[in-house]
C-alpha positions in Angstrom: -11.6 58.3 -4.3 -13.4 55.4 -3.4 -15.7 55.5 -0.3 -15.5 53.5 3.3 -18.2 53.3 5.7 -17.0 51.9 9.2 -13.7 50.3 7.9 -15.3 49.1 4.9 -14.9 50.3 1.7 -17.5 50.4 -1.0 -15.9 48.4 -4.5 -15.2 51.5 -6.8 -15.1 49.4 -10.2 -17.1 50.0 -13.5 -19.3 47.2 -12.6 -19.7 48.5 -9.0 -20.6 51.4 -10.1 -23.0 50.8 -12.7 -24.8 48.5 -10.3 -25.3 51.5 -7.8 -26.3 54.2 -10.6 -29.0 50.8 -11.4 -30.4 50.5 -7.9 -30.6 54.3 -7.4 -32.3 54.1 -10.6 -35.4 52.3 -10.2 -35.7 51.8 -6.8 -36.5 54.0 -3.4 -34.3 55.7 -1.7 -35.2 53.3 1.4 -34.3 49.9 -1.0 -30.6 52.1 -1.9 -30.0 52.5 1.3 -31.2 49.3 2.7 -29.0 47.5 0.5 -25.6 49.3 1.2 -26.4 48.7 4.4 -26.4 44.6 3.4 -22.9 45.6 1.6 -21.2 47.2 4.8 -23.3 44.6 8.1 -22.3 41.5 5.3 -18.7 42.5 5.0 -18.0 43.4 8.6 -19.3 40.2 9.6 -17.4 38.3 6.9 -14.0 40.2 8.2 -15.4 38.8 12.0 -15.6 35.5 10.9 -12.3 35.0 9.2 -13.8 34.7 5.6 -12.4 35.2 2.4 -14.9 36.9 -0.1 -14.7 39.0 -3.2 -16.1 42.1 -2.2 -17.2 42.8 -6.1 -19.5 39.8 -6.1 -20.7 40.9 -2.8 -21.8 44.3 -3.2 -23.8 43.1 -6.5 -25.4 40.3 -4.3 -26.7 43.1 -1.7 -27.2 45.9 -4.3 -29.7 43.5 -6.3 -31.2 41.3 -3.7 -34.2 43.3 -3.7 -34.5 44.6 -7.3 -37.5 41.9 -7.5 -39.4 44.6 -5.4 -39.2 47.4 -7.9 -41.7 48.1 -10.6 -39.2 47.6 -13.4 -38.0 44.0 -12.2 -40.9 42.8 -10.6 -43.1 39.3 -12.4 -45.7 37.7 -11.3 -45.1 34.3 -11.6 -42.1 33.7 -9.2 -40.8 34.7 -6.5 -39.4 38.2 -6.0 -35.7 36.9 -4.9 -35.7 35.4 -8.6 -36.3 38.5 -10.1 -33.2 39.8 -8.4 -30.9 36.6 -9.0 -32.0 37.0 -12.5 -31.0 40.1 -13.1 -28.0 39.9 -11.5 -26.7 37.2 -13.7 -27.8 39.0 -16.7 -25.8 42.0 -15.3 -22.3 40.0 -14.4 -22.7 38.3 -17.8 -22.7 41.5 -19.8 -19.6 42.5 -17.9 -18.1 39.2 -18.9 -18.6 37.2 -15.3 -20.2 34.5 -15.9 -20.1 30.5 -14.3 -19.4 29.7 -10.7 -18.7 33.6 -10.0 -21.8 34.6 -11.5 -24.1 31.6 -10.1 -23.0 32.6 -6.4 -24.3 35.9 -6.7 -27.6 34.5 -8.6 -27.8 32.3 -4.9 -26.7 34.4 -2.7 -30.0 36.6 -3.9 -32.4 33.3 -4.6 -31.5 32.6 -1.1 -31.2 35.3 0.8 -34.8 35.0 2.3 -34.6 31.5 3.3 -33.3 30.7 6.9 -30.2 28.8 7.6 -29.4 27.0 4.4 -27.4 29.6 2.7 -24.8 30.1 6.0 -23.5 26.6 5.0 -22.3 27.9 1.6 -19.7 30.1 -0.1 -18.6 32.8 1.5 -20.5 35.5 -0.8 -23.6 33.6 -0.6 -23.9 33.7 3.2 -22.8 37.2 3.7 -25.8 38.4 1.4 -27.8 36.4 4.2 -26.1 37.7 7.1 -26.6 41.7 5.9 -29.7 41.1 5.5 -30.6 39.2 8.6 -28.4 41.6 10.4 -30.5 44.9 8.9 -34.5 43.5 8.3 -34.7 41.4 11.6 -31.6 42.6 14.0 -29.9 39.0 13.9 -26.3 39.4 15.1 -26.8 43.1 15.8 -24.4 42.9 19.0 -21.5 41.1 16.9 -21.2 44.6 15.5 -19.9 47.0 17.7 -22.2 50.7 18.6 -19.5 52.9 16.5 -20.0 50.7 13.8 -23.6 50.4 13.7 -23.7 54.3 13.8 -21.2 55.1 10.9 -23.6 52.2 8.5 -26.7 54.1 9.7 -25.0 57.7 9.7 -24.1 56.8 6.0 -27.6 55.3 5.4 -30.0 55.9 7.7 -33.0 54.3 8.6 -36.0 56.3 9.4 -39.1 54.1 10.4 -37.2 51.3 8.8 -39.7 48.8 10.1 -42.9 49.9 8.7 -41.1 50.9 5.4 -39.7 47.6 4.8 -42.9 45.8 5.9 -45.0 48.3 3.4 -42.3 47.8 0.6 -42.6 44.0 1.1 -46.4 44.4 1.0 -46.2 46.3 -2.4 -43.5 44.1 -4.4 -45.5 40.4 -3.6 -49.0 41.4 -3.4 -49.8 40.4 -6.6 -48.3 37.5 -6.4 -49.6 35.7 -3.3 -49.0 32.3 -4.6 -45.1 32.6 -4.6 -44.9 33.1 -0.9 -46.1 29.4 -0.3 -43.8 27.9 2.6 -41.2 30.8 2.9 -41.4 33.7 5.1 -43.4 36.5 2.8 -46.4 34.2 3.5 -45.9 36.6 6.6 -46.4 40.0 5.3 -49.3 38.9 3.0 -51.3 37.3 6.5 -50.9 40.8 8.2 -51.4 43.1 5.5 -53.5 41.7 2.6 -57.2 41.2 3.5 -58.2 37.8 2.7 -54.7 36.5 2.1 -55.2 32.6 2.1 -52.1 30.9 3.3 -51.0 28.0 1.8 -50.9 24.7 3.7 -48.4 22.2 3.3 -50.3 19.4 4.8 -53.3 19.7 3.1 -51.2 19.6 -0.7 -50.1 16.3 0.2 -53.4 15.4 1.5 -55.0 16.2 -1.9 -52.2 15.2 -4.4 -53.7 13.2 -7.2 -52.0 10.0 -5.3 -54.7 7.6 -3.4 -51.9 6.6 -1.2 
């Protein structure tokens, strides 16, 4: 029997599946249950809004938008959102998903850190964003109402959320200071990385090889 958590009930497919035995896999329990939680807050604000989303595509999107935190998906040279768009393409394609289907999800996740942008596209790419928002930083947190909040957290909770996230965040870019130039891990590193140097957009055009 599939599962439903405030209304909203978790996709029960293969591929569902295997992508949640894969999160539980290699990440903590706080990323599992941080990322349901994107499922369920994206999908109940999708149904708010009117929109018309596969909730398949969806459920990948939040189950792997932070895989590029974990020790087994995690590079150095980009940033961590394109280790999860990555392998979340790879996954839909060996399940036979591939194009526009697959390249939503692989946005939805590239995206899902940057502000704005991604609310003005397809539905499964901005509900990614909105879960996320809604969970990490409490944007739209009264569009949902308190029975729903407490069936998502009574399903998976939240203890010390805030400082786990933070310290997760910390862990999965650290190495990688570079990739958080002009996008809002640039944050994280500046509280909790001695000596983090952040980058400075001015100053790159100022010292491009271009005299003018």
């Amino acid at each position: 029997m599939s599962e439903t958590i405030a209304d909203v009930r978790i996709p029960d497919s293969a591929l569902a599946r295997e992508a949640t035995e894969l999160v539980r896999e290699v990440g903590p329990p706080l990323l599992f249950d941080h990322s349901r939680r994107v499922f369920v807050f994206g999908s109940l604000r999708g149904a708010r809004q009117g929109l018309a989303f596969d909730p398949e595509l969806l459920y990948v999107g939040a189950m792997f938008h932070d895989l590029g935190l974990t020790e087994r998906f995690r590079r150095t040279d980009q940033r961590f959102e394109i280790d999860g768009a990555d392998e979340a393409r790879r996954f839909l394609h060996s399940h036979g998903i591939t194009g526009d289907p697959a390249d939503r999800v692989w946005t939805a996740i590239a995206l899902h850190t940057t502000p704005e942008i991604p609310l003005h596209m397809a539905p499964e790419i901005a509900l990614v964003t909105r879960g996320v928002e809604l969970d990490v930083l409490g944007i739209g947190y009264d569009t949902l109402t308190d029975d729903q909040r407490a069936a998502v957290t009574a399903a998976h909770p939240r203890p010390d959320f805030k400082n786990r996230i933070l310290a997760a965040f910390t862990d999965g870019i650290k190495d990688r200071p570079d990739t958080t130039f002009g996008n809002v891990k640039a944050d994280v590193l500046a509280h909790f990385v001695p000596g983090f140097h952040r980058g400075d957009f001015v100053e790159v055009i100022k010292n491009s090889d271009w005299v003018e």
